[in-house]
C-alpha positions in Angstrom: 15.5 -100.4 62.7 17.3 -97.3 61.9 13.9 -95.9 60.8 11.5 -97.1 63.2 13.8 -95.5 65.7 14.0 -92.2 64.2 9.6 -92.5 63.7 9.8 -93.2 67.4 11.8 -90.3 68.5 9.5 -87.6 66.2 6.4 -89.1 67.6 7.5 -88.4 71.2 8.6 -84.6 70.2 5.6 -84.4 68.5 3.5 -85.2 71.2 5.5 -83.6 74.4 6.0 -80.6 72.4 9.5 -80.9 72.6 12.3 -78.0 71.0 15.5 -80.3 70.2 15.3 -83.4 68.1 18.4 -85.6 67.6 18.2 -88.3 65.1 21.8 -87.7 63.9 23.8 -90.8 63.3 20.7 -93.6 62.7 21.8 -94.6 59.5 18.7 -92.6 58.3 18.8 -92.6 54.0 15.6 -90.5 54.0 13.8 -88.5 56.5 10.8 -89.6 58.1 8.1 -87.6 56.5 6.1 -87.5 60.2 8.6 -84.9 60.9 5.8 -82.2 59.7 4.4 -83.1 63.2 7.0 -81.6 65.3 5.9 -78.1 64.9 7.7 -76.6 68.3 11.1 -77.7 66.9 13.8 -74.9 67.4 16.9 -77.5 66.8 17.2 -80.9 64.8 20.1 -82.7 64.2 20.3 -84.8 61.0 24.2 -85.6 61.0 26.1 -88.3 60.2 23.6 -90.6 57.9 22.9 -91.6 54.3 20.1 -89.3 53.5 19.9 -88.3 49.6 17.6 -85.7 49.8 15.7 -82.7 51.8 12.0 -83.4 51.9 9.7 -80.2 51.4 7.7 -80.7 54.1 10.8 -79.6 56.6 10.3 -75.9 55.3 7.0 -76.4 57.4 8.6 -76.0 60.7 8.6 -72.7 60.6 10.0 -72.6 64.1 13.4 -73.8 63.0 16.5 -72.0 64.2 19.5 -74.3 63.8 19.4 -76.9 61.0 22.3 -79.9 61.3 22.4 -82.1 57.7 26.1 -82.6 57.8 27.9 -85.0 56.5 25.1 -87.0 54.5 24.7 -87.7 50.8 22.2 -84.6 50.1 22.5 -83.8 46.1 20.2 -80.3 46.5 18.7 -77.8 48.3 14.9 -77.4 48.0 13.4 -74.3 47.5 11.1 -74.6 50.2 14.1 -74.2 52.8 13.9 -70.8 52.2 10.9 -70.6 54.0 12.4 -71.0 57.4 12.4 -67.6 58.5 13.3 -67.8 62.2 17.2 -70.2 60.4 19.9 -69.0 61.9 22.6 -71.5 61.7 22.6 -74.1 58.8 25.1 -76.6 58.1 25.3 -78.7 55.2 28.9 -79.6 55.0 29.9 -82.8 53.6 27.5 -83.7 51.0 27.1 -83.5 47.4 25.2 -80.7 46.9 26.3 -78.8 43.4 24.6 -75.4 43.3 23.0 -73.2 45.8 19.4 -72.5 44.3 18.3 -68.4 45.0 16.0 -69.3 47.5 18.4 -69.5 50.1 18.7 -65.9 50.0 15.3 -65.8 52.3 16.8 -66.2 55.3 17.3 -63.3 56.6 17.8 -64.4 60.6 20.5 -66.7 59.4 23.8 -66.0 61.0 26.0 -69.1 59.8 26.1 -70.9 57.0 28.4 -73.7 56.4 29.0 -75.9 52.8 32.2 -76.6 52.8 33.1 -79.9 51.0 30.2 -80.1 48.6 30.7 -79.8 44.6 29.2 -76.5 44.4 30.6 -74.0 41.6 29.0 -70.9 42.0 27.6 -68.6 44.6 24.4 -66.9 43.6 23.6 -63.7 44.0 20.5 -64.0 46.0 23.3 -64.9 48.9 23.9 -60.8 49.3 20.3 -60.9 50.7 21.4 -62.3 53.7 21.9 -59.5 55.6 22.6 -61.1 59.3 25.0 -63.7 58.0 28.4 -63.3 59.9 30.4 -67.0 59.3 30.3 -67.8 55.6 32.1 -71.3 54.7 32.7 -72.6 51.4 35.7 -74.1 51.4 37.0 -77.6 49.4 34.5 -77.0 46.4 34.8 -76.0 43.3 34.0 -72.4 43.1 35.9 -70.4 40.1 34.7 -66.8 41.2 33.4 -64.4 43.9 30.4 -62.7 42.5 29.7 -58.9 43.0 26.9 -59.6 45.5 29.0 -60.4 47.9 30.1 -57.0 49.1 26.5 -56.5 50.7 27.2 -58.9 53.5 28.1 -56.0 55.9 28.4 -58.3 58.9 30.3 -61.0 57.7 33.3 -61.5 59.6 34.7 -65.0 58.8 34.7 -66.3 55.0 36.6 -69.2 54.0 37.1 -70.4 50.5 40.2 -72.3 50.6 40.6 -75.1 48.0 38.6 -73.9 45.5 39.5 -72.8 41.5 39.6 -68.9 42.7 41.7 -66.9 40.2 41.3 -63.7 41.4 40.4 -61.3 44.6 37.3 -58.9 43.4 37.4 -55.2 44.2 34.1 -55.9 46.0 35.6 -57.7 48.5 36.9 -54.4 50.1 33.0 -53.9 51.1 33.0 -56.2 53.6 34.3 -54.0 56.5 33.1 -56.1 59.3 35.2 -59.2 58.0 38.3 -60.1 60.6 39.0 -63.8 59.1 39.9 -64.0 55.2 40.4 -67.6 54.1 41.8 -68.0 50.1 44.0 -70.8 50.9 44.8 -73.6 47.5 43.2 -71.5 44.5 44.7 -69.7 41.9 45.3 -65.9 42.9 48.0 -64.2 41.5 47.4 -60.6 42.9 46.7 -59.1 46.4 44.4 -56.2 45.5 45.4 -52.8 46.7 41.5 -52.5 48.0 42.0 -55.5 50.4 43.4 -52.2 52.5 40.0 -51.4 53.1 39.5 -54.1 55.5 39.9 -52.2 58.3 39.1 -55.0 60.8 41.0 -57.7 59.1 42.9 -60.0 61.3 43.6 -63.3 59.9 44.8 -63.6 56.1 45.2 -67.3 54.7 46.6 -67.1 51.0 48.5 -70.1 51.2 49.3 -72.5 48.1 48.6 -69.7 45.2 50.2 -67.8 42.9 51.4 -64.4 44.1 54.5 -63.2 43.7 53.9 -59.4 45.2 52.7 -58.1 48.6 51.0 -54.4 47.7 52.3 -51.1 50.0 49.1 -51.2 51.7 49.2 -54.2 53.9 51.9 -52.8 55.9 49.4 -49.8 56.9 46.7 -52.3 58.0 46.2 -52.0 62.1 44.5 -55.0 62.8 46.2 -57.4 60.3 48.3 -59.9 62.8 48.6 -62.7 60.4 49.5 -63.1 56.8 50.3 -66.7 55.3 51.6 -66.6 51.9 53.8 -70.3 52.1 53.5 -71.7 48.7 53.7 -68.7 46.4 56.9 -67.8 45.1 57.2 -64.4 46.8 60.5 -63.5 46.7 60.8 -64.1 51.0 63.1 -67.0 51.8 61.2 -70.0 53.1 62.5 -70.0 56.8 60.8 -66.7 56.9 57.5 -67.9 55.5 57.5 -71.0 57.3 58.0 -73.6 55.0 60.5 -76.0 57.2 59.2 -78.4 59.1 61.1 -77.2 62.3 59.1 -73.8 61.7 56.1 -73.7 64.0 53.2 -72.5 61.4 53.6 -69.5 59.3 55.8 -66.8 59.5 55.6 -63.6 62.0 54.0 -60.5 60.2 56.2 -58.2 60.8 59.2 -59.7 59.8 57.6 -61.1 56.5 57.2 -57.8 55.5 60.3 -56.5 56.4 62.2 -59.1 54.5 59.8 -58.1 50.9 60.3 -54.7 51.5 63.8 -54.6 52.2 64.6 -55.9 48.6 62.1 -53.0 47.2 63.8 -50.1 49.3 67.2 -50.4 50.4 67.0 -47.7 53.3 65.0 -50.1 54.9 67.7 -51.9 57.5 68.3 -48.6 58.8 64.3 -48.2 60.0 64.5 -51.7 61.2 67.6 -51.3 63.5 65.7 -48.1 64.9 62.5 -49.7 65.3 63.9 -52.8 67.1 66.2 -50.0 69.3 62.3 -48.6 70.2 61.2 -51.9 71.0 64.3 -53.2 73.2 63.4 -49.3 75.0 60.1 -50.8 76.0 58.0 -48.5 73.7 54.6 -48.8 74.5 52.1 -47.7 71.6 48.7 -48.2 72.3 47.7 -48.7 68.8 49.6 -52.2 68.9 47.6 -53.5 72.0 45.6 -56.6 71.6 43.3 -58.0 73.4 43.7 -61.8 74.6 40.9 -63.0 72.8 42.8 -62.0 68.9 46.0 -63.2 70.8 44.2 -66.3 71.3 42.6 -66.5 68.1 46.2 -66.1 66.5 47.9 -68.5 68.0 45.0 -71.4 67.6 45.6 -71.1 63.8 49.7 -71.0 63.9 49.3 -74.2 66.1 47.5 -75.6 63.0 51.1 -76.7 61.1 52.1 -79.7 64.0 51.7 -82.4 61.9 53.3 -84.6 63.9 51.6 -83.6 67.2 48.2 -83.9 65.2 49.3 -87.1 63.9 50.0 -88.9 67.4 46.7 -87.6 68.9 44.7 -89.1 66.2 46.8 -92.8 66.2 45.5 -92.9 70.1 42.3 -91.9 70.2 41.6 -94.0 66.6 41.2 -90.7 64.4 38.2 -89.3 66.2 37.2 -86.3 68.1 36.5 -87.1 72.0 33.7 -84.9 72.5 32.1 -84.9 69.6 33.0 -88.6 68.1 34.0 -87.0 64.9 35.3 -89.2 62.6 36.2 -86.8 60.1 40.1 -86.4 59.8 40.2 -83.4 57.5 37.9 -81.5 60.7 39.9 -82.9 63.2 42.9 -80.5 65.1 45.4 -80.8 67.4 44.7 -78.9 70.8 46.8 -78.3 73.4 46.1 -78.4 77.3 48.6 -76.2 78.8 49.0 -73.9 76.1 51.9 -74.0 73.4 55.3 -73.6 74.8 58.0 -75.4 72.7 58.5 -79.1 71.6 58.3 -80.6 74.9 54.6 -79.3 75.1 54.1 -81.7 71.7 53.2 -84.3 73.8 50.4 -86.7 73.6 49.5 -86.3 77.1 48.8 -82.5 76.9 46.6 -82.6 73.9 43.4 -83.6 72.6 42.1 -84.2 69.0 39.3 -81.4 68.6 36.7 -80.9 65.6 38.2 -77.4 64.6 35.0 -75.7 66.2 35.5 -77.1 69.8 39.4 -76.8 69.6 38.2 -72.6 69.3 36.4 -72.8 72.2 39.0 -74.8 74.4 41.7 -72.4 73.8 39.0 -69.4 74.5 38.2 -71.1 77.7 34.5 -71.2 76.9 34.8 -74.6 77.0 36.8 -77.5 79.4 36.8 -80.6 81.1 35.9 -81.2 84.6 39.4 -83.0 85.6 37.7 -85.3 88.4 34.8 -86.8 86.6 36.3 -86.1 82.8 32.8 -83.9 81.7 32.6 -81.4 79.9 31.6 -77.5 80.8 30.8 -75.1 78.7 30.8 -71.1 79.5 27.4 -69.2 80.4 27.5 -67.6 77.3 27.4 -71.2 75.4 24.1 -72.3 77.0 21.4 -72.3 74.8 23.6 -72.4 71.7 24.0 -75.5 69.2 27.0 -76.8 71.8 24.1 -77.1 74.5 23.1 -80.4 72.5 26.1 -82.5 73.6 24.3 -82.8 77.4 26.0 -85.3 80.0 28.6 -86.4 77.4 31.9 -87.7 79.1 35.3 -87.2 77.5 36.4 -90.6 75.4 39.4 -91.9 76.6 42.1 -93.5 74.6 41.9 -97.1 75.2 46.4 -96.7 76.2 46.3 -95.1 79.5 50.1 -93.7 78.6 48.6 -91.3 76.2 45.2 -90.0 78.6 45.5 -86.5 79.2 47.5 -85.3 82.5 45.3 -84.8 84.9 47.8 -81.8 86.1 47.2 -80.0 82.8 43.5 -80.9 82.7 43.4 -79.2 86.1 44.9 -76.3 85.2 43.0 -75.5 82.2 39.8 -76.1 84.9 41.1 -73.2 86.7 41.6 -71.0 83.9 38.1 -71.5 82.7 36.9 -71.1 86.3 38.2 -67.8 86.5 36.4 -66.8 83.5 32.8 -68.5 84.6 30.7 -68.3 88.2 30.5 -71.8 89.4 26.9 -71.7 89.8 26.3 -71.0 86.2 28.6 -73.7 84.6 26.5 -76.3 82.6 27.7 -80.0 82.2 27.5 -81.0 78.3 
């Protein structure tokens, strides 16, 4: 049934011409080969079934711009993907793919390009050819090395390669001067290379669960760097500062990880503290320090990452899956509050949802929200005619206990915040 459903739906695009094809979720263990017919196709969704393997034929829709074969059992990538030109996002998380073969480095519209939780071991060089790639995620495989071709991505700004076999940070990686989010979390680094300095625009750095046991001069001289998690390496910073307690919400501040490593390397250094924090009580303003709300933002979605317990409550009432998206996948899934982070007593099940990581981003951004009256979704204008534009006229799954719904005070106000960001008029229901 599963395929005679999926034939039925490729016949229709086929024959009304039709952009967006969703056959995710079918059950699908191959894909129809009449898919060769739907030559107008921009989008097609393929997640969430048992297919094995890629057919050739699909390099054929040469019109392709955002590929979906998530979470399926794909073993390879065929050559002839490379041929989709016009590719700009392509996710393939969630299989058991094992290599990524050169071809891939013909896409030169792509923009994302996601393969986490594969088997893969190496990344070619041929990925340096993607010159328009700006999210790059490789995360929980089994990657020993970051090659040299690497540094040519000039506008990457997010890789993530946490919980791979990574020994060591390459010198190349300072060539990557657009990159703002740098994800090593669960390898096997033992040194934080001085050229990591280079990263001028470097917000985020994740090296938690490795081996270091220094923090070079140059971090402290990096502008833009507002987060550094080192928990799990024995740095000599006691754990309350790094954030290992459970009581500590996420990592650690910045600043005052630094201060307490490089107090025990220079002893003048509680002097400079006492007059810096004498500056600060003064009401210093340097506009060098300024930031925006969207890093603020950004910031605080990842230290809100650590509530285990919060996370854990959400995903025992609404039965471990996402309520937007219906994902099912734990290890994707976060913990989102409504009215933003304020303490313990904002821990609470009724002012949070269980969001795939992706949409928990664009909640906090306000770029995306939930009509409190009829419990849809909105997206911002600038979401429309993105991948998110695919979830049309989806309601918000409730939990089947009432006691743990979301307030409809603190759905309300999050409405109004997004409001004030959007025109009315140009709001689009998902």
């Amino acid at each position: 049934m599963s395929r005679e459903e999926a034939v039925r739906r490729i016949e229709q695009a086929a024959e009304e011409k039709l952009t967006k094809l969703d056959l995710s979720e079918l059950g699908l263990k191959e894909l129809p080969l009449e898919i060769v017919k739907c030559t107008h196709l921009t989008h097609l969704n393929l997640y969430n079934n048992q297919i094995t393997s890629i057919p050739e034929v699909l390099g054929q829709l040469s019109n392709l711009e955002l590929l979906y074969i998530h979470w399926n059992h794909i073993t390879y990538i065929p050559e002839a993907l490379g041929q989709l030109s016009k590719l700009r996002y392509l996710n393939l998380e969630g299989n058991r793919i094992i290599y990524i073969p050169e071809a891939l480095g013909q896409l030169s519209s792509l923009v994302f390009l996601f393969l986490s939780v594969n088997q893969i071991t190496s990344i070619p060089k041929a990925i340096g050819q993607l010159s328009s790639l700006e999210m790059l995620s490789l995360h929980t495989n089994k990657i020993t090395s970051i090659p040299e071709a690497l540094g040519q991505l000039s506008n990457l700004d997010s890789l993530h390669l946490t919980g791979n076999q990574i020994r060591e940070i390459p010198e190349v990686i300072g060539q990557l001067s657009s990159l703002e989010v740098l994800s090593l979390d669960d390898n096997y680094i033992t040194t934080i290379p001085e050229v990591i300095g280079q990263l001028s625009n470097l917000e985020l750095l994740f090296l938690r669960n490795n081996q270091i046991t220094e923090i070079p001069e140059v971090i402290r001289r990096m502008k833009n760097l507002k987060s550094l998690d080192l928990r799990g390496n024995p740095v000599p910073i006691p754990p309350q500062v790094l954030g290992y307690n459970q009581d500590f919400e996420g990592y650690g501040d910045l600043q005052t990880i630094l201060d307490s490593y490089f107090r025990t390397r220079n002893p003048a250094l509680p002097e400079l503290d006492a007059e810096r924090q004498k500056i600060e009580s003064e009401g210093h303003f340097d506009a060098e320090n300024l930031q925006d709300a969207r890093r603020r933002i950004i910031v605080s979605i990842v230290q809100r990452q650590g509530q285990a317990e919060f996370r854990r409550k959400l995903l025992i009432a609404y039965g471990g899956r996402c309520p937007i998206t219906d994902c099912d996948v734990e290890s994707a899934i976060e913990a989102a509050h409504i009215i933003p982070y304020q303490g313990t007593q904002t821990n609470h099940p009724t002012n949070g949802l269980p969001l795939r990581a992706d949409i928990h981003t664009l909640f906090d951004l306000h770029l995306l929200s939930i009509r409190p009256d009829t419990n849809e979704v909105v997206i911002a204008p600038e979401l429309v005619g993105t991948c998110y534009e695919d979830l049309a006229d989806r309601k918000l799954t409730l939990p089947q206990d009432q006691k743990t719904a979301p307030n409809q005070n603190a759905l309300s106000k999050h409405y109004e915040a997004f409001l004030s960001k959007c025109k009315s008029g140009q709001l689009k229901r998902l």
